[in-house]
C-alpha positions as CSV (number, residue, x, y, z in Angstrom):
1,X,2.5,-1.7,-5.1
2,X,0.5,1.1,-6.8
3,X,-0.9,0.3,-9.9
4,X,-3.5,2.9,-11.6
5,X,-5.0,1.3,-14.8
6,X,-6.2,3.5,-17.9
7,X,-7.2,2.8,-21.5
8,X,-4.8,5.3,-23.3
9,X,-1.3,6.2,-22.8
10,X,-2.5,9.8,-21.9
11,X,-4.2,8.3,-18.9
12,X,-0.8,6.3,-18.1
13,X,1.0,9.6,-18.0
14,X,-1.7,11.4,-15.9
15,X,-1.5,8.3,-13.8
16,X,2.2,8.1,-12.7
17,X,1.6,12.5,-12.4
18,X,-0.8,11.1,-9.9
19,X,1.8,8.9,-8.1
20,X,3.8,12.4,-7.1
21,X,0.9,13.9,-5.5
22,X,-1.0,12.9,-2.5
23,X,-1.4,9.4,-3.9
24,X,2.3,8.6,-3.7
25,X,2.5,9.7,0.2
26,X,-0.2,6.9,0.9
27,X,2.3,4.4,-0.8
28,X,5.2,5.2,1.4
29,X,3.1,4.8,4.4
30,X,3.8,1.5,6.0
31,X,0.8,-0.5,6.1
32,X,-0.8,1.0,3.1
33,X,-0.9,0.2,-0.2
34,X,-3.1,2.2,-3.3
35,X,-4.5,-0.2,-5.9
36,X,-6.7,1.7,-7.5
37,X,-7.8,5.6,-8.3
38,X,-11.3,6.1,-8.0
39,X,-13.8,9.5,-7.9
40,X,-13.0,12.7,-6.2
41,X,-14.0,11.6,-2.3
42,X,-17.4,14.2,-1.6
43,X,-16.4,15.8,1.8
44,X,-18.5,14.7,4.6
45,X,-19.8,18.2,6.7
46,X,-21.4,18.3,9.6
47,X,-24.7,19.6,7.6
48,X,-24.4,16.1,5.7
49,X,-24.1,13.8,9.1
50,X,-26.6,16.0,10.7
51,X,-29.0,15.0,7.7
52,X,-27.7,11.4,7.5
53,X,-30.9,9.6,7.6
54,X,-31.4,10.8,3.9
55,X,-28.0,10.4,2.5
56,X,-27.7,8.2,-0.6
57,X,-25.1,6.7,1.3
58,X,-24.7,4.8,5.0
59,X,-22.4,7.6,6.8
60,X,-22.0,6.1,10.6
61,X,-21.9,3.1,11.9
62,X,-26.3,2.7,12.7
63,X,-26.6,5.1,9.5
64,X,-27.7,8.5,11.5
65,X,-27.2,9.9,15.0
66,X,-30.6,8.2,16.0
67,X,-29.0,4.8,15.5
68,X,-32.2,3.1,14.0
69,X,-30.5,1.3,11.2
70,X,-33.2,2.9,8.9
71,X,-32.7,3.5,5.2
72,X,-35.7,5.2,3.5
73,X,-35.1,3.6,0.1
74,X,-37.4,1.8,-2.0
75,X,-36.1,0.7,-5.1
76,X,-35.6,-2.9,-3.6
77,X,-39.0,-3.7,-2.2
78,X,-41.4,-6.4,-1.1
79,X,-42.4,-6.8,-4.9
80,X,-38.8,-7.0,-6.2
81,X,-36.6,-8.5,-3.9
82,X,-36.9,-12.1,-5.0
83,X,-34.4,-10.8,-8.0
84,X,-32.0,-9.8,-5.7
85,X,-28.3,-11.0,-7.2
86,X,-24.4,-10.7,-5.7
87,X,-23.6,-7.6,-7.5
88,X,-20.1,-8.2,-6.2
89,X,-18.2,-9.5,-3.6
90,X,-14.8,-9.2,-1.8
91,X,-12.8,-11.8,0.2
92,X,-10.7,-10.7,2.7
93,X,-8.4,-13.7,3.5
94,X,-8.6,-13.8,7.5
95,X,-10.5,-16.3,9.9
96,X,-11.9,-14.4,12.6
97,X,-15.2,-13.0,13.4
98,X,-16.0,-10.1,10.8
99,X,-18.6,-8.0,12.6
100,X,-18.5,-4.2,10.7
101,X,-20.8,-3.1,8.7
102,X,-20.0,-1.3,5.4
103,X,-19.6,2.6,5.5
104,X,-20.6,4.2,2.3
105,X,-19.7,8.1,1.1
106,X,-20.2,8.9,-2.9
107,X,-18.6,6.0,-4.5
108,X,-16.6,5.1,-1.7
109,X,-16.4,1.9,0.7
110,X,-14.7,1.6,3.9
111,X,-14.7,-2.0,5.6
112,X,-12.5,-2.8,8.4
113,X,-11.7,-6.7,9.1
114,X,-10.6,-8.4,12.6
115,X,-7.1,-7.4,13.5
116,X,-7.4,-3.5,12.3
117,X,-7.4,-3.8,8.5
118,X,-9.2,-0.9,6.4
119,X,-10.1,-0.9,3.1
120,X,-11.5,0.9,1.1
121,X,-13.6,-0.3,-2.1
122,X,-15.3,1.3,-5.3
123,X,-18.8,0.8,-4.2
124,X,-20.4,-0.4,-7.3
125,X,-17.7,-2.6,-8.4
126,X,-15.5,-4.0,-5.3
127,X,-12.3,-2.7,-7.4
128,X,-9.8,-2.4,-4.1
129,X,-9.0,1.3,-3.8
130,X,-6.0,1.3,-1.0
131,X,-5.7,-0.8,2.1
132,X,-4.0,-0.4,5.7
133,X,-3.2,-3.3,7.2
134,X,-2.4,-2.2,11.4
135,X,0.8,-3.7,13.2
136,X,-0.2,-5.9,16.1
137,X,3.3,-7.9,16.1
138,X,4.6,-7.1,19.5
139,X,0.8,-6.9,21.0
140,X,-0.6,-9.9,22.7
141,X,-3.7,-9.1,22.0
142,X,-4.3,-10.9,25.7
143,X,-7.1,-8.7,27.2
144,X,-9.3,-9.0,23.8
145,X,-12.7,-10.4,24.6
146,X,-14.2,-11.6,22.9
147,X,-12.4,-12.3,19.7
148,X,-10.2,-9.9,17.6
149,X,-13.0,-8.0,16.2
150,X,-13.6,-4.4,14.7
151,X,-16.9,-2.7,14.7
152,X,-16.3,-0.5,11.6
153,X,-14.8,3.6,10.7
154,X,-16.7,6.8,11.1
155,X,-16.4,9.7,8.8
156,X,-16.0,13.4,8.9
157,X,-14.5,16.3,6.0
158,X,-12.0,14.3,3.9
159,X,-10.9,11.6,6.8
160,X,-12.0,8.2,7.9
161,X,-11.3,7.0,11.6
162,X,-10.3,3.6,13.3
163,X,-10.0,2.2,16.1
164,X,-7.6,0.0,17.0
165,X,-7.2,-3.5,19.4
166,X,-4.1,-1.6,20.7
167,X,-5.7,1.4,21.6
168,X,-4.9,3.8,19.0
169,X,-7.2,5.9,17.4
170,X,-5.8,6.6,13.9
171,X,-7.5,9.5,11.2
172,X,-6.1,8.9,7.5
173,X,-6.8,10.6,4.5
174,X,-9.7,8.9,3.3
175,X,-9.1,9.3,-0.5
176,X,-5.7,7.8,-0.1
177,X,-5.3,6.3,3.1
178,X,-2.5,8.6,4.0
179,X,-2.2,8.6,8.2
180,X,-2.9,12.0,9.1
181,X,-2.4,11.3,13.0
182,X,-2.3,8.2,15.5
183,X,-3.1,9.1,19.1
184,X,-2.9,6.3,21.9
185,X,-5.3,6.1,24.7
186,X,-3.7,3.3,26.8
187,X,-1.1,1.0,26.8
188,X,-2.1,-2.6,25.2
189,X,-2.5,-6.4,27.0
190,X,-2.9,-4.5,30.3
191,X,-7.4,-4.5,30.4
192,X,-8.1,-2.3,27.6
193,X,-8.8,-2.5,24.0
194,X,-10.8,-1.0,21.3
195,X,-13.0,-2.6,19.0
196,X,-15.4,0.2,19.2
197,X,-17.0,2.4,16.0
198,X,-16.1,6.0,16.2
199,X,-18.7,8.3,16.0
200,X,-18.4,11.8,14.9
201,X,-20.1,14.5,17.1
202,X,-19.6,18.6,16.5
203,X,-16.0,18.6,15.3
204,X,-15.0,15.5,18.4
205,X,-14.2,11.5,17.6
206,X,-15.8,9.9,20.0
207,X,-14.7,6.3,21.2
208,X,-15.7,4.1,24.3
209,X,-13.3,1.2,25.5
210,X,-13.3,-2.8,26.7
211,X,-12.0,-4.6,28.7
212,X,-14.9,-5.1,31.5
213,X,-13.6,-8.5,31.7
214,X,-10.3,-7.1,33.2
215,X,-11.6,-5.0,35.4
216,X,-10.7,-2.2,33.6
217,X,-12.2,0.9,34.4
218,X,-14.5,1.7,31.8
219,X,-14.0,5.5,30.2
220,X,-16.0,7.5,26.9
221,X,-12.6,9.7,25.6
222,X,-13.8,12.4,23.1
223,X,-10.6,13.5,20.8
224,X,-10.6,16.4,18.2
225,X,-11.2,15.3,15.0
226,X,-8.5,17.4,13.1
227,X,-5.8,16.9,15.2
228,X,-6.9,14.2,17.9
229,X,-6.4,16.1,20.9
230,X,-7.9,15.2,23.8
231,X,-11.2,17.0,24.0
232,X,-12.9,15.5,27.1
233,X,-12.8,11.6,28.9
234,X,-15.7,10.6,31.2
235,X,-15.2,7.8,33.4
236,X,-18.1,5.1,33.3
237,X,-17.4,4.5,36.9
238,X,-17.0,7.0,39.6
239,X,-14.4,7.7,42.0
240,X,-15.2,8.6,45.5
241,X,-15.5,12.2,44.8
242,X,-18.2,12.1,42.0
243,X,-21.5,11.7,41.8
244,X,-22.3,7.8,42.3
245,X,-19.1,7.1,43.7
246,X,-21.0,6.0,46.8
247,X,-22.4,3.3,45.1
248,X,-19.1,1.4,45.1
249,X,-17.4,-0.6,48.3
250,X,-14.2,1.9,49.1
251,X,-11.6,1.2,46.3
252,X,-13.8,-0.7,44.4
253,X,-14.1,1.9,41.5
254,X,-10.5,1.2,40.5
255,X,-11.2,-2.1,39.2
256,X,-15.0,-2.0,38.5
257,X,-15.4,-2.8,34.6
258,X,-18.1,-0.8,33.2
259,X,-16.8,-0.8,29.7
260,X,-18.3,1.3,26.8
261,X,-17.3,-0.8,23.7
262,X,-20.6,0.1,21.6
263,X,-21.1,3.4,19.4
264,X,-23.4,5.3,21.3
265,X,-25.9,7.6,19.8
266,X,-26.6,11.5,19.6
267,X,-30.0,13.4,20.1
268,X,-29.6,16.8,18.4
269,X,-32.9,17.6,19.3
270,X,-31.5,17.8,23.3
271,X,-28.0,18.1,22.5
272,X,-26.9,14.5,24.2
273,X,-24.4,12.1,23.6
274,X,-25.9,8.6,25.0
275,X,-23.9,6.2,25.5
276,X,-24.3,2.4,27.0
277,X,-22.2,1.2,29.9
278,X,-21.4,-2.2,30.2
279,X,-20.5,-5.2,33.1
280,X,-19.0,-4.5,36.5
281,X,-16.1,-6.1,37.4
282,X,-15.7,-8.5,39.3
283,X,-18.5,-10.5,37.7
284,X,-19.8,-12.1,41.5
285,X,-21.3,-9.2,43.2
286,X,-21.3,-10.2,46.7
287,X,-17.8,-8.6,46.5
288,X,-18.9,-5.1,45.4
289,X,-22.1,-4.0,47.4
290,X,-24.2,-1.4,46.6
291,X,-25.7,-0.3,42.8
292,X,-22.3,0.3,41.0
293,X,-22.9,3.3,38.9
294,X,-22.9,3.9,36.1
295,X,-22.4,-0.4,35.1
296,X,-25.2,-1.6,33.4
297,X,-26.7,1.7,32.3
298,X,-27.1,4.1,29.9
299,X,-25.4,7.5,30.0
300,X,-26.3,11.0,28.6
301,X,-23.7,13.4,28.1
302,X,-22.8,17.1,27.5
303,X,-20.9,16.3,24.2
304,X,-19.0,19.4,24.6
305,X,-17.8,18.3,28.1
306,X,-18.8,14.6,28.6
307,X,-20.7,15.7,31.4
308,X,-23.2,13.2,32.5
309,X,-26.5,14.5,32.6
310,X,-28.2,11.9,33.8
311,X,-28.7,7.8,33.7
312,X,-30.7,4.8,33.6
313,X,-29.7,1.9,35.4
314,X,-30.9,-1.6,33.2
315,X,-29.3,-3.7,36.1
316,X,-28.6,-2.9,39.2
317,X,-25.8,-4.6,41.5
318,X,-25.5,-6.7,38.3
319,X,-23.6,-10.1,38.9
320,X,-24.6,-12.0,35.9
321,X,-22.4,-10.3,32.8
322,X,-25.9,-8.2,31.7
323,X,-23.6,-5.6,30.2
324,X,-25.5,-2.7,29.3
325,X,-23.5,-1.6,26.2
326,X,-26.6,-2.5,23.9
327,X,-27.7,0.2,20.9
328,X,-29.7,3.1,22.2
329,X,-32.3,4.1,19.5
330,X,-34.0,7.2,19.7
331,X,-37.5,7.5,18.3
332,X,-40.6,9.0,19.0
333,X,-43.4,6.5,20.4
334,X,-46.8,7.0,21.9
335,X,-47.5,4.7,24.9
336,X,-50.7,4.5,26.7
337,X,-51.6,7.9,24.9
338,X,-48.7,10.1,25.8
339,X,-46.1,10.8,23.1
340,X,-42.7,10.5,24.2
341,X,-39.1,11.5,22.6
342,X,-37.7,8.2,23.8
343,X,-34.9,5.9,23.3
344,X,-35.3,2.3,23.2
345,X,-33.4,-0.8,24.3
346,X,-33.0,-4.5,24.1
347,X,-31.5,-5.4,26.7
348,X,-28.9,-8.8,27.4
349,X,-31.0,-9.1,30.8
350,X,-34.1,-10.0,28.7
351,X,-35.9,-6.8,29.0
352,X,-36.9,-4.4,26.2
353,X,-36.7,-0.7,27.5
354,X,-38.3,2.3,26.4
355,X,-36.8,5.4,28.4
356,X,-37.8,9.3,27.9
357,X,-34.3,11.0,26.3
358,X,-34.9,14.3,27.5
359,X,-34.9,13.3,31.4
360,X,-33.9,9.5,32.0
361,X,-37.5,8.3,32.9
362,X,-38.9,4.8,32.3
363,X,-41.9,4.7,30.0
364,X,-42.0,1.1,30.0
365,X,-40.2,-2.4,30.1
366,X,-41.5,-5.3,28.6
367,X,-40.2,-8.7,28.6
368,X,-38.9,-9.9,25.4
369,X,-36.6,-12.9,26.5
370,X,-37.0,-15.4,29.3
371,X,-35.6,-13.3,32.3
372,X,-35.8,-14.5,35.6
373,X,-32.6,-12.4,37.1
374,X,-34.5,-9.0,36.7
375,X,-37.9,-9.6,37.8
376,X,-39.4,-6.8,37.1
377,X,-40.0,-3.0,37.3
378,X,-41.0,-0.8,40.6
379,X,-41.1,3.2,41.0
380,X,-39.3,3.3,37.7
381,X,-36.6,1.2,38.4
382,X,-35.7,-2.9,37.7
383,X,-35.2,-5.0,40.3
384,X,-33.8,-8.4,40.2
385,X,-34.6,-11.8,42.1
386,X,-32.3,-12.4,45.0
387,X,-32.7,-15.9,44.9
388,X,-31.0,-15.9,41.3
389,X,-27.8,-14.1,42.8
390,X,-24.9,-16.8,43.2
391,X,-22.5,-16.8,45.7
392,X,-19.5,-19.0,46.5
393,X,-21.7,-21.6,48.1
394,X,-24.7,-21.8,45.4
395,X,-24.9,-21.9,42.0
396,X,-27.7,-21.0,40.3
397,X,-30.4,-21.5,37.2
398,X,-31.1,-18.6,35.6
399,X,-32.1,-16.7,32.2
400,X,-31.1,-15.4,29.9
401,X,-27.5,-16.9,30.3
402,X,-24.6,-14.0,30.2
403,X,-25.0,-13.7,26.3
404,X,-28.4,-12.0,27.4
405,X,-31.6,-12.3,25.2
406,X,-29.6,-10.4,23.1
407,X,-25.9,-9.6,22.5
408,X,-24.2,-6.5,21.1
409,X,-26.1,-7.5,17.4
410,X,-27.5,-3.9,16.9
411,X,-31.8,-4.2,16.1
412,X,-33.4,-1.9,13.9
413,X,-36.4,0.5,14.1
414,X,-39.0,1.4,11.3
415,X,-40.7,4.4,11.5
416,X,-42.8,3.3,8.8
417,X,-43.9,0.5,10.5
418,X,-43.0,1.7,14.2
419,X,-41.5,-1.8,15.2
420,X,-38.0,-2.3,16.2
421,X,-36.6,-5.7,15.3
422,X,-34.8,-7.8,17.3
423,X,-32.1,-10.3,17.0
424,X,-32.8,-12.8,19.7
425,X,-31.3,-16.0,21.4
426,X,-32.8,-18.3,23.6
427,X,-30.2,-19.5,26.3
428,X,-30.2,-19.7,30.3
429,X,-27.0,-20.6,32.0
430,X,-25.9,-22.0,35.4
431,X,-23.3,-20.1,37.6
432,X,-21.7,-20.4,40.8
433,X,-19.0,-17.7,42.9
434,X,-15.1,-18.5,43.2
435,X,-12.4,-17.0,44.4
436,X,-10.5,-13.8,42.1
437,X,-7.9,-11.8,42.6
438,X,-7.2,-8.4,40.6
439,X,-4.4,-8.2,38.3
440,X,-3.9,-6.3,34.9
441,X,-4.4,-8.5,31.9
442,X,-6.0,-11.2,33.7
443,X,-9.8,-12.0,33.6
444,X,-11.5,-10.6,36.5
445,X,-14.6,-12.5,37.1
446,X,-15.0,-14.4,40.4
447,X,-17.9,-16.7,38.8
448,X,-17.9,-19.7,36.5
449,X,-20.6,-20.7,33.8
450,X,-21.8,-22.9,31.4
451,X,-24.6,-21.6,28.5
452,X,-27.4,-23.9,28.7
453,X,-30.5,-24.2,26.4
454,X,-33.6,-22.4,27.2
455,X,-36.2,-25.1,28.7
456,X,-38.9,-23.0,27.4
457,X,-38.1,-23.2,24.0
458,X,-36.5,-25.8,21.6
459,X,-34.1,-23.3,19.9
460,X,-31.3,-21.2,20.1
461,X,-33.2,-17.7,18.3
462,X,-35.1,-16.0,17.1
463,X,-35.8,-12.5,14.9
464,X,-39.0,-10.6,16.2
465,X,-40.5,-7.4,15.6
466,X,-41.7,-5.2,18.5
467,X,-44.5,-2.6,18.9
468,X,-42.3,0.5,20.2
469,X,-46.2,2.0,21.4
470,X,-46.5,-1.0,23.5
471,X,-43.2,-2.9,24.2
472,X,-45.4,-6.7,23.0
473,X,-44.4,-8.7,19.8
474,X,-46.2,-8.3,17.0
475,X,-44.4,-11.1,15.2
476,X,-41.7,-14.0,15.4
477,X,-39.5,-16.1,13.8
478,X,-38.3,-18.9,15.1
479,X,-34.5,-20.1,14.0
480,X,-33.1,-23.6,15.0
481,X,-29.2,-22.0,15.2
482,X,-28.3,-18.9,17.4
483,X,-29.7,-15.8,15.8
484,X,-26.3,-13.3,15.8
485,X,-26.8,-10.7,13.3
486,X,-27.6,-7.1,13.3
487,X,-30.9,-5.6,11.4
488,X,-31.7,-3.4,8.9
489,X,-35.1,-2.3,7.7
490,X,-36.0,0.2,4.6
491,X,-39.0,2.2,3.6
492,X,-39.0,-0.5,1.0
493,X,-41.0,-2.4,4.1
494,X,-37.9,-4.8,4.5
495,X,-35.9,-6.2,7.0
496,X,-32.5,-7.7,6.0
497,X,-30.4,-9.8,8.5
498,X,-28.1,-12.7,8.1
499,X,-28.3,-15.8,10.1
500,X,-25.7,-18.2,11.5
501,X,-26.0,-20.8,9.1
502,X,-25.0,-18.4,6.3
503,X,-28.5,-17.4,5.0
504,X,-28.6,-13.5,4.1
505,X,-32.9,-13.0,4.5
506,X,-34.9,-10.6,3.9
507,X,-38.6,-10.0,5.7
508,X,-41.5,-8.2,5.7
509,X,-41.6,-5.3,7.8
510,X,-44.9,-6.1,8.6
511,X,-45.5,-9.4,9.0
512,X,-42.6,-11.5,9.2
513,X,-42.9,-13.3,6.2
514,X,-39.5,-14.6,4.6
515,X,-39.5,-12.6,1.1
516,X,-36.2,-13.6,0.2
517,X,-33.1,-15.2,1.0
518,X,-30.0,-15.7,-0.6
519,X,-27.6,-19.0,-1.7
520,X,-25.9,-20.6,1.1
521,X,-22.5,-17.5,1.4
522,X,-19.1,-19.5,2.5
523,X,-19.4,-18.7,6.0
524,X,-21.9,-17.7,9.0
525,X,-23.0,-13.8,9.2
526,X,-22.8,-11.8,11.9
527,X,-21.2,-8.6,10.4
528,X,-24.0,-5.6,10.4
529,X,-25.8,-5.0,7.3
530,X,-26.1,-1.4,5.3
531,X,-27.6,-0.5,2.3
532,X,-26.7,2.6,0.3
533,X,-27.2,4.5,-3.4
534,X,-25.2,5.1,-6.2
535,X,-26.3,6.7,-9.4
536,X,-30.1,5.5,-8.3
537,X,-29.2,1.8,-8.1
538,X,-29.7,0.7,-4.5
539,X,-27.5,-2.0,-2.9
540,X,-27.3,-4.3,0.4
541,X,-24.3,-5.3,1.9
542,X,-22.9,-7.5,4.8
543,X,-20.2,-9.5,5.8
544,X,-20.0,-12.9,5.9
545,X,-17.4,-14.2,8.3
546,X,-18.3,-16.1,11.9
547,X,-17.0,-16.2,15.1
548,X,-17.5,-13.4,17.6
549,X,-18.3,-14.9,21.2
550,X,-20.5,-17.7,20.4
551,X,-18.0,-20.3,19.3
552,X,-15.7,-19.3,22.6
553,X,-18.2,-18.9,25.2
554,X,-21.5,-20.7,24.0
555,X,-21.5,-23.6,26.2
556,X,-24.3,-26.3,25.0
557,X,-24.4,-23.7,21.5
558,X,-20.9,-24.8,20.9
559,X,-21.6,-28.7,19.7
560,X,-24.6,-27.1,17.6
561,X,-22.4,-24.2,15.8
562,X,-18.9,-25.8,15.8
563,X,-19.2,-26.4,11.8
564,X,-19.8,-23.2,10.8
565,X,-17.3,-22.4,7.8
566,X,-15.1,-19.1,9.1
567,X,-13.5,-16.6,6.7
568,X,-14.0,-12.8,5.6
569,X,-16.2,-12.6,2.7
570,X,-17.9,-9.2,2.2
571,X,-21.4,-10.0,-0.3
572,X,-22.5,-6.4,-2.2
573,X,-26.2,-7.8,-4.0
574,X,-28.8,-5.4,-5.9
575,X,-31.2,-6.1,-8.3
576,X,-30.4,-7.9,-11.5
């Protein structure tokens, strides 16, 4: 199973040497196999994810703790990019949607696929290094929405961290794969899963779960990163006794949803973990009154404690799936003449958010989808359009439909440029109340749906780049197919993103313009794209691999994306 390759027999001895050290332990491990040896693994300190955004590699799952998917690289530019090439590329022989994006440290790549395999890669050559493949054999995998997805590892000192569908968090020895410890957070098939990135915040793993769906009460669980102790948990929704509790119907918390299944982001400046909150649960509000903290919002935490500091509510009383689990980038912006240390947001319901990170305050919210549930902004708050609220005796028109303007597809911001670019979809959707009962492990919704085009426009997305000083587009590009892929842009005054059809692209920062895109890849992308440095030689790589949401729950999308190839097919280019 362990096979070490070297040009002399002097490198065969020193290989099968290597087998009885730590090597060997990887290969008993079950699950794990070591194909390859590769460089010493460079430890990864706090002092290097603390200076992140200049690392010559992609350390976290948005590349730094401000989560702007920013690289400030520039030997693949604007004049050069038309000779991007596949530098190499790496099938991974499953079906389902393949949504991580590729973590880089030194020489080393970690990729994780659907169903909790990690593997890691030499980064300039694809050569497979070791591989865990997770036991899901006697899980059901039941209360997975929406398909059996992983978001990617984080990294700290010599480890690498998954998360897993069953609920395990698992640290292994990232040079070898070796399992150093496996803690469970809650039992499987029951409302919760994990298909969360870690991220790695003063010595603490930090994780947020689904199952919103389920009504599953949402939680962020902070573990310690050596030994995976519980450090802290901070439940999304509020019992009776907490602050916001009294924004929930007596009981209601119990079963209210308000997942956190994004990677959240940390502001070192004000020492705060922020982290997005997502649907309440049941879906049809008229059976939870009130605003049902902290659903729909973004939270800022004591990431010593998990103490909320304080939140912003996108949607209030939400009964149209407008989960607010979307990325939360912070950057520095200047609106009507003020400069603000703010985060920003696209929101699913339609509505691009720029919020002060230090208190919780609205700066502005622009429109950046059709929305018609939350009609606009008053005292500093959204408020929505009663008429667009269903009940058991009306169904409803409204927009964006419950895939939002946007889904979980993270944008990116340039400070270069200061846009954020935004993956976009055009859908509305009808919806009417029902009936629901709550039980664990079945869907809690109390609604039913069906994803409808966009009247207003002709297709299905979009990619467009935003003015963070004034929340208005400054350009747009218009796609025929559902635009479902994540963004990257580069001080090389690019912006990289896949689209549905199988098309990796590069644009202009600036203006849009399609620079470069590649050969048709065998399947649609809607894995994250990263770029990272090795020996000077800049690379770009993404997953292709569709599925995700879309194909399940797209409604009138379904007939239009149906023949989308599937399959796991990592593409690494650079220039040739």
């Amino acid at each position: 199973m362990s096979v070490f390759k070297s040009g002399s027999m002097h490198g065969r001895a020193k290989s099968r040497l290597l087998l009885c050290g730590t090597a060997f332990a990887a290969v008993l491990l079950p699950g794990v196999s070591t194909l390859a040896q590769a460089a010493d693994y460079p430890s990864v300190t706090e002092a290097r994810l603390a200076a992140a955004a200049g690392d010559n590699g992609w350390l976290m799952y948005r590349r730094d703790y401000s989560s702007d998917g920013y690289a400030p690289f520039t030997e693949i530019n604007a004049t050069n990019v038309t000779s991007l090439k596949v530098a190499f590329d790496y099938k991974t022989g499953l079906d389902p949607g393949h949504e991580a994006p590729p973590i880089v440290n030194g020489n080393y790549m970690f990729i994780t696929t659907p169903k909790n395999h990690l593997i890691a890669l030499d980064a300039t050559t694809g050569k497979e290094l070791w591989k865990y493949e997770h036991d899901l054999s006697k899980v059901g995998l039941k209360t997975v929405c929406c398909d059996v997805v992983n978001r990617g590892v984080a990294l700290y000192k010599d480890n690498v961290y998954m998360a897993t569908l069953d609920n395990y968090v698992i640290a292994f020895d990232a040079a070898n794969g070796k399992i150093k410890w496996k803690e469970k957070l809650k039992a499987p098939d029951v409302g919760y899963a994990l298909t969360v990135a870690p991220l790695i915040v003063k010595g603490k793993v930090v994780v947020g779960v689904s199952g919103g769906e389920y009504g599953a009460r949402g939680f962020v669980e902070a573990m310690d990163a050596d030994t995976g102790k519980l450090a802290w948990k901070t439940f999304t929704v509020p019992s009776p006794t907490e602050p916001g509790g009294d924004t929930w119907p007596k009981g209601a918390y119990e079963t209210g949803g308000g997942a956190a299944w994004l990677t959240g982001t940390y502001d070192p400046e004000t020492d705060t973990l922020l982290w997005g909150v997502g649907n309440p649960g049941p879906w049809l509000a008229t059976l939870r009154p009130g605003d049902n903290l902290y659903t729909d919002s973004v939270i800022a935490m004591n990431p010593a404690t998990g103490k909320i500091k304080w939140h912003f509510q996108y949607t209030p009383h939400d009964t149209w799936d407008y989960d607010g689990t979307n990325e939360t980038v912070a950057t520095d912006l200047t609106y009507q003449g003020k400069a603000y240390k703010a985060i920003v947001s696209a929101s699913r319901n339609g509505w691009f958010y720029a919020i002060d990170r230090t208190n919780g305050k609205l700066i502005y919210a622009e429109k950046f989808a059709h929305a018609t549930s939350v009609a606009g902004m008053k005292d500093g708050k959204p408020y929505t359009d009663e008429s667009m609220r269903p009940t058991v005796d009306k169904e409803v028109f409204t927009c964006p439909s419950f895939l939002g303007g946007k889904n979980w597809w993270p944008i990116a911001v340039s400070p270069q440029t200061q846009m954020a670019y935004v993956p976009t979809i055009h859908t509305c959707m009808t919806i009417k109340g029902g009936a629901v009962s709550y039980k664990a492990g079945l869907p809690f919704l109390g609604e039913s749906f069906k994803v409808m085009h966009d009247p207003d426009d002709k297709n299905w997305g979009a990619v467009q780049a935003i003015d963070l000083n004034t929340g208005k587009q400054v350009w747009n590009y218009e796609s025929a197919m559902p635009w479902s892929d994540g963004m990257l842009a580069t001080a090389g005054g690019l912006v990289f993103t896949g689209s549905s059809e199988g098309k990796f692209m590069a644009f202009d920062a600036k203006t849009g313009k399609v620079l470069w895109q590649s050969d048709q890849l065998t399947s649609g992308i809607i894995g994250v794209p990263t770029t990272y440095r090795v020996d000077g030689k800049q690379y770009v790589a993404v997953y292709a691999g569709w599925g995700g949401a879309i194909p399940i729950w797209g409604g009138e999308m379904v007939d239009d994306v149906k023949n989308i190839p599937v399959g796991g097919h990592l593409y690494v280019f650079a220039v040739q």
